[in-house]
C-alpha positions in Angstrom: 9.8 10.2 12.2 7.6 7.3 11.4 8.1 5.4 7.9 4.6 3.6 6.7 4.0 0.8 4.9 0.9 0.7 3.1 -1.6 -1.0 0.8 -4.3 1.2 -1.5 -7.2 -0.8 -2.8 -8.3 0.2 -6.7 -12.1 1.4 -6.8 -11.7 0.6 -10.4 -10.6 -3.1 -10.8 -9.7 -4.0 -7.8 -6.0 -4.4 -8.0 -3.6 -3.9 -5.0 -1.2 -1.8 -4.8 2.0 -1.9 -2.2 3.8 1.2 -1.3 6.5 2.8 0.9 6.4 6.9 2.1 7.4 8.9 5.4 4.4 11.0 4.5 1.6 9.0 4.4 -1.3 11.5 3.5 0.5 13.6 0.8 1.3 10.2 -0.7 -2.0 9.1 -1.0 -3.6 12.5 -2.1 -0.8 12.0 -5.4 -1.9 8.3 -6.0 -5.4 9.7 -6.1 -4.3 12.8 -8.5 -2.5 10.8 -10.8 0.8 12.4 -10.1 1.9 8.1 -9.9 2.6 6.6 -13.2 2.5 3.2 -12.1 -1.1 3.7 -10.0 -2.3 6.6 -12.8 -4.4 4.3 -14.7 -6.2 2.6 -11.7 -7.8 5.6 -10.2 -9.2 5.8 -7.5 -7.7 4.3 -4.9 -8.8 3.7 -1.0 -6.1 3.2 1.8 -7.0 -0.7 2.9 -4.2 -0.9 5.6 -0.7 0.3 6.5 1.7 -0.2 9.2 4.2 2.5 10.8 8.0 1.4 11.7 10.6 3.7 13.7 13.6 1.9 11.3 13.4 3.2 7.4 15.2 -0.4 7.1 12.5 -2.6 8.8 9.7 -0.6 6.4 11.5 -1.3 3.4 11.7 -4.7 4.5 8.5 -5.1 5.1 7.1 -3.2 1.6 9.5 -6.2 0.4 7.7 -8.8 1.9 4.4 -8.0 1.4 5.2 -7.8 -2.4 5.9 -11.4 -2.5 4.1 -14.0 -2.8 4.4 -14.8 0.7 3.7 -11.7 1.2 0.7 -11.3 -1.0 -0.7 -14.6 0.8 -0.4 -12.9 4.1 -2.5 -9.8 2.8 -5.0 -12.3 2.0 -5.0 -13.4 5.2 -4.5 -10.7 7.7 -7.6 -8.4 5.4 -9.7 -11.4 4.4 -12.9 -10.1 5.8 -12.5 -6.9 4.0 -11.7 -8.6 0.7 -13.9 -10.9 0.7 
């Protein structure tokens, strides 16, 4: 079983959101249907970029990290092309 990482891009203002699933798909589908309060408002979303561990422990590190500011610097960097 994989365990993803992943970053959605709002269509509507742009905003980034950071998030954590074993199902990948399904949990994008409910970001998209509004069945997340936190992502509800910012419909719709695009997947930007996600990363697949084999440890549930290393992911949730990871979703961590990329939520700092460290973190949010290395999005930055590693998708600047895309963001720009």
């Amino acid at each position: 079983m994989f365990f993803y990482v992943y970053i959605l891009l709002s269509l509507k203002n742009g905003s980034l959101y950071i998030g954590f699933t074993t199902d990948l798909r399904k949990r994008f589908k409910q970001h998209n249907n509004g069945e997340s309060e936190a992502t509800k408002s910012f419909r719709p979303y695009t997947l930007i970029h996600y990363e697949a561990f084999l440890s549930e422990k290393d992911a949730k590190n990871r979703e961590e990290y990329l939520k700092s500011g460290y973190g949010r610097r290395t999005i930055k960097k590693l998708l600047q092309n895309y963001l720009k």
